[in-house]
C-alpha positions in Angstrom: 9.7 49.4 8.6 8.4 45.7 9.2 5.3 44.8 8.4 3.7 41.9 10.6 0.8 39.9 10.4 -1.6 39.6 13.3 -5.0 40.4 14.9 -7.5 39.3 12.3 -5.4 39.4 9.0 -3.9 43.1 9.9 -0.3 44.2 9.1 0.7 46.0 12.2 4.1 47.6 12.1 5.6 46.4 15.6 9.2 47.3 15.3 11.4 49.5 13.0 14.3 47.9 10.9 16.6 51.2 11.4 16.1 53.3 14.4 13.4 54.7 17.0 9.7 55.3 15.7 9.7 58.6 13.8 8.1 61.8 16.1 5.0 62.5 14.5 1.9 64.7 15.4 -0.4 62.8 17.5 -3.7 61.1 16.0 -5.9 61.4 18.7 -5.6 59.7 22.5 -7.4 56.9 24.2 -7.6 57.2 28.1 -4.3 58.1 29.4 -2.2 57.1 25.8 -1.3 59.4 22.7 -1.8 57.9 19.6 1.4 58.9 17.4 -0.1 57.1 14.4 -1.7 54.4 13.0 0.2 51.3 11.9 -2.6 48.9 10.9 -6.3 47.9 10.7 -7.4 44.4 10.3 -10.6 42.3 11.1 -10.9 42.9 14.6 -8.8 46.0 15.7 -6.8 49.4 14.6 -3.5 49.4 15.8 -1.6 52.4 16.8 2.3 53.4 18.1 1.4 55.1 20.9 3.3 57.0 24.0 2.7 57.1 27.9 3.6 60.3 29.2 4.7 60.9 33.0 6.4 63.1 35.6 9.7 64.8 34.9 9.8 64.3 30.6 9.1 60.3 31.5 7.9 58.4 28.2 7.1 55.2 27.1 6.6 53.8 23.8 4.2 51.0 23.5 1.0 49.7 20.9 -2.7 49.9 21.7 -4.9 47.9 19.6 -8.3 49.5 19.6 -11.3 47.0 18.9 -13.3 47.9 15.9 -16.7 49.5 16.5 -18.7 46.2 15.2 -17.2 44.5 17.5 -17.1 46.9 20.6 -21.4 46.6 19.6 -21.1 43.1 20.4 -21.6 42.5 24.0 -20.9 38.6 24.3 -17.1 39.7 22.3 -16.6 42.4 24.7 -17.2 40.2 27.3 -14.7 37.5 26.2 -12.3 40.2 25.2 -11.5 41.6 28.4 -11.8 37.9 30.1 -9.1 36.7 28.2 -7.1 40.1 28.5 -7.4 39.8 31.9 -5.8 36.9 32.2 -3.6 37.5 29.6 -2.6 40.7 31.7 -1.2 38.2 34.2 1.7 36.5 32.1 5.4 38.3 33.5 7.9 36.1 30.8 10.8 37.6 28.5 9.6 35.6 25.7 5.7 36.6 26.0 4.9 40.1 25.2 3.4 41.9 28.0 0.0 43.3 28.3 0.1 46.7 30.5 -3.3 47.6 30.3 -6.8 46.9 29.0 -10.4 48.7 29.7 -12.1 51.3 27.7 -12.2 54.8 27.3 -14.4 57.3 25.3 -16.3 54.5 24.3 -13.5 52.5 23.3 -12.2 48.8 24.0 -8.3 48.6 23.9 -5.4 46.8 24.7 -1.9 48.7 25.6 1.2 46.3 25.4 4.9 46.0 25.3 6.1 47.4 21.8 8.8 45.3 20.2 11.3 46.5 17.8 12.3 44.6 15.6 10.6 42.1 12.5 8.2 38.8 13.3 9.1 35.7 11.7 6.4 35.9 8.8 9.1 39.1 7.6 12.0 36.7 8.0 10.3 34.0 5.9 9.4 35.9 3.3 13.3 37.3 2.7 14.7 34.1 3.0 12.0 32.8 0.0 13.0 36.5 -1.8 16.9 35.4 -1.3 16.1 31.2 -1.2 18.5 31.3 2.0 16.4 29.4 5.1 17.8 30.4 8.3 20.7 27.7 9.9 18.8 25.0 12.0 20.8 26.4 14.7 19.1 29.9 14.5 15.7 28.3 13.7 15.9 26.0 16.7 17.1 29.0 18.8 14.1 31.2 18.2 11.4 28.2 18.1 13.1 27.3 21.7 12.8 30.5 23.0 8.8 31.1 21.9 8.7 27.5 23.6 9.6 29.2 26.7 6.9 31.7 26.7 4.2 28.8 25.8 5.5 26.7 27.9 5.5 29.3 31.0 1.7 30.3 30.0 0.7 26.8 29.6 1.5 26.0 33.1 0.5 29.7 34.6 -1.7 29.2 37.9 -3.6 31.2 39.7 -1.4 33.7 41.9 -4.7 33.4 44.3 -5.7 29.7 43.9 -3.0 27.5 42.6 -5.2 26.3 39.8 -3.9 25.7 36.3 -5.7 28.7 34.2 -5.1 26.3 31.3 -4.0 29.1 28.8 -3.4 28.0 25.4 -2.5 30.4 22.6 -4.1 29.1 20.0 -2.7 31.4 17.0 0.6 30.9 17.0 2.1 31.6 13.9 5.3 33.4 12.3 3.3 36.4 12.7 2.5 36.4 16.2 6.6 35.4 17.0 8.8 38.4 17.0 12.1 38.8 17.8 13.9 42.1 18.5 16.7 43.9 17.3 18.9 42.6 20.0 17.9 39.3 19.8 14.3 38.4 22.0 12.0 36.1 21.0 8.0 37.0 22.1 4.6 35.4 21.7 2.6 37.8 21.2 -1.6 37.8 21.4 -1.9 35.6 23.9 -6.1 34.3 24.1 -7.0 36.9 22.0 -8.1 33.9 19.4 -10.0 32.7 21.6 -12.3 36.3 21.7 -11.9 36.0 18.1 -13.5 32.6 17.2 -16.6 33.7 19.4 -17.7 35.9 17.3 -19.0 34.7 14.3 -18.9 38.6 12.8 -14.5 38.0 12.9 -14.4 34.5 12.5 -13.5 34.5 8.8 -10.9 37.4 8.9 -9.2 35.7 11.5 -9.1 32.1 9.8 -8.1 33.3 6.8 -4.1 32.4 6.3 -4.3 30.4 9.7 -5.6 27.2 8.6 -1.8 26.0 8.0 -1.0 26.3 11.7 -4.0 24.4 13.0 -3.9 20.8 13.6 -6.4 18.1 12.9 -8.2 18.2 16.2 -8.8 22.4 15.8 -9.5 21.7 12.1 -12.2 19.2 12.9 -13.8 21.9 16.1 -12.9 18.9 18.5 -11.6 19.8 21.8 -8.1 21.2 21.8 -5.5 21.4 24.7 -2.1 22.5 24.8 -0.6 20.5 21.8 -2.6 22.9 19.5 0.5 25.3 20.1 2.8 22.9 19.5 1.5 21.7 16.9 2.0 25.1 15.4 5.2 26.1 17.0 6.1 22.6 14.6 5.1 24.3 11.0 6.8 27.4 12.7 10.0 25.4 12.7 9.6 23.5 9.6 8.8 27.1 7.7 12.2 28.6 9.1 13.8 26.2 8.4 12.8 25.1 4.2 11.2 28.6 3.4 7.8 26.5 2.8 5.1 24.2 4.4 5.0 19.8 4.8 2.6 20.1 2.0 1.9 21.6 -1.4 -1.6 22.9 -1.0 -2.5 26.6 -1.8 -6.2 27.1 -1.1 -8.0 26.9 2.2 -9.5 23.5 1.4 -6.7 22.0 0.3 -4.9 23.2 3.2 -7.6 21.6 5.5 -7.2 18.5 3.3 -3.8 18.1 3.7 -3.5 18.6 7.6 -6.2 16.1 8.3 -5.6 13.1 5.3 -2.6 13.6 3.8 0.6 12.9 5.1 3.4 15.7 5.3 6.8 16.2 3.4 9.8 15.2 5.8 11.7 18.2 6.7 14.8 16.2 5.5 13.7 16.1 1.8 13.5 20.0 1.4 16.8 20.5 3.8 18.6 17.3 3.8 20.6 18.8 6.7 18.6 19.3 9.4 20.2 18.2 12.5 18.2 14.7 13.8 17.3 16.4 16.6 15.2 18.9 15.2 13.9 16.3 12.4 12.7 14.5 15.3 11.1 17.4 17.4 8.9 18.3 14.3 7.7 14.7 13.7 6.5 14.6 16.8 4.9 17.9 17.4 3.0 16.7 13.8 1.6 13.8 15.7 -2.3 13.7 15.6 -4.0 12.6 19.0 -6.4 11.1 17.1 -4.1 8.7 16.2 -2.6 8.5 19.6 -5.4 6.3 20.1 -5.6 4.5 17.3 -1.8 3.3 17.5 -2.7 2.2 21.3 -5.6 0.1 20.0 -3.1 -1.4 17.6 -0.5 -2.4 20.3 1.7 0.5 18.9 3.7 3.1 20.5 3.3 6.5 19.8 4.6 9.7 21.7 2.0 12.9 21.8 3.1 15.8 20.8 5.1 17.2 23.7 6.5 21.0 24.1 9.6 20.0 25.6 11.0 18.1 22.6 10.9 21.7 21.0 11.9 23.6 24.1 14.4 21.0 24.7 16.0 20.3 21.2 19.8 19.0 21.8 21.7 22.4 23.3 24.5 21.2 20.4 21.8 22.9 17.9 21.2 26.4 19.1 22.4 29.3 18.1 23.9 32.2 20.9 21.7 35.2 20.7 24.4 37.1 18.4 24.2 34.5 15.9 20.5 35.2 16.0 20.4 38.9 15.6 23.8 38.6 12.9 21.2 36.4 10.6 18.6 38.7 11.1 20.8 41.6 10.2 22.1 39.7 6.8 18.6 38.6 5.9 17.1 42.1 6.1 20.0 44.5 6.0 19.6 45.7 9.5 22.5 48.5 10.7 
């Protein structure tokens, strides 16, 4: 199996290295989905494999993520919950996994979505540190440019009914919540379900913990945040693929926070001296605190924000074709 990390420090098991899930008897149900078994339980939610059952023998295999009962107790979460799964419930892209239902039934708040099979990129990490092989920049760039896509496509979602910009932003991303697929797919995954997260002061530690190194200065510092938050992240996503570590040396929570706001970070060139300029360049800037921004201006200085398409867009000369992606993948974890 492969373990990922998600909701609120969990380790759900989203896809299987060799084969289907295994038939097992069923836990319990929730509304209209059998619960085959539990794969995880973490700060905010259990987190089942689970089955849809129709007409004529028709199955589907998908996860449901059941809140916790302390948290189902708290009205004002609940609330924001099914808000932000609501809208969340409205993103159609190949690289975001879909949600295909939300409510809540006996007595229960849950989430049903797409089940992906296949490893997230905190998995892949964590083999290439156990075998010190990185990915080749031209797998790294294809995978950070595909979860690009699905940011980039939620980012700019509107309205179906309006035309107004929902102004979605993930605001978790992380090699845990990036998967990719046995045949090569890249997906976000937990779109807005941060945002739930960070309302409730009952989760707020759980879900912090291990994501301090993927927020940037403005989120470390509770300013306001837009869109570059993501990218910021999708930017130590990129730099982690490709040198097997961070743009700093900290361990502990506060000298993460440290580091991300005062100190400046390790160029990706001095732990993998050949990283194409392109993607050298595409990290700098996503790195780039707004703070700054207006700092430089003040100074007569130019300085680019952090923008998406620089990662979406990184020169076509350095990505991979999908069968490159998944033959890495295979080597790395000794996929059939």
């Amino acid at each position: 199996m492969v373990e990922n990390r998600s909701l609120g420090g969990q380790t759900p098991v989203w896809g299987h290295m060799i084969g289907r899930p295994p038939a097992s008897p069923p836990v319990s149900q929730i509304g209209k989905y059998e619960l085959l078994r539990k794969i995880a339980i973490g700060g905010m939610a259990e987190v089942f494999l689970a089955k849809a059952a129709g007409p004529m023998g028709f199955e589907k295999t998908l996860v449901v993520k059941r809140i916790l009962p302390h948290l189902a107790d708290d009205p004002k979460f609940v609330e924001m919950f099914l808000t932000e799964a609501k809208l969340a419930a409205q993103l159609n892209h190949p690289n975001v996994v879909q949600i295909f239902d939300f409510g809540e039934a006996e007595g229960a708040h849950f989430l049903a979505m797409e089940y992906v099979d296949g490893p997230n990129l905190r998995t892949l990490v964590r083999r290439s540190q156990e075998l010190s092989q990185p990915l080749d920049p031209p797998v790294a760039a294809k995978i950070v440019s595909l979860a690009c896509e699905g940011l980039a496509y939620a980012h700019e979602f509107q309205d179906p009914l309006t035309g107004q910009p929902l102004g979605l932003i993930h605001r978790d991303v992380s090699p845990d919540n990036i998967l990719v697929s046995r045949t090569g797919a890249v997906k976000v995954v937990d779109f807005g379900i941060a945002k739930a997260a960070n309302k409730s002061q009952q989760t707020r530690t759980g879900v912090l913990k291990g994501k301090l190194a993927y927020m940037p200065p403005e989120q470390l510092r509770l300013l306001p945040m837009d869109l570059r938050v993501d990218v910021f992240a999708l930017g130590m996503v990129l730099y982690e693929l490709l040198t097997c570590v961070r743009p700093f040396d900290a361990v502990d929570e506060i000298a993460v926070m440290q580091a991300i706001i005062h100190e400046p970070f390790i160029p990706v060139t001095q732990r993998r001296p050949d990283t194409p300029p392109a993607l050298r360049d595409a990290i700098d800037k996503a790195f780039v605190d707004p703070s700054f921004l207006a700092e430089a201006k003040g100074l007569g200085l130019h300085v680019e924000p952090r923008p998406g398409a620089e990662l979406a867009g990184v020169a076509a000369k350095t990505l991979a074709t999908p069968p490159e992606v998944i033959a890495q993948m295979r080597e790395l974890l000794n996929m059939q």
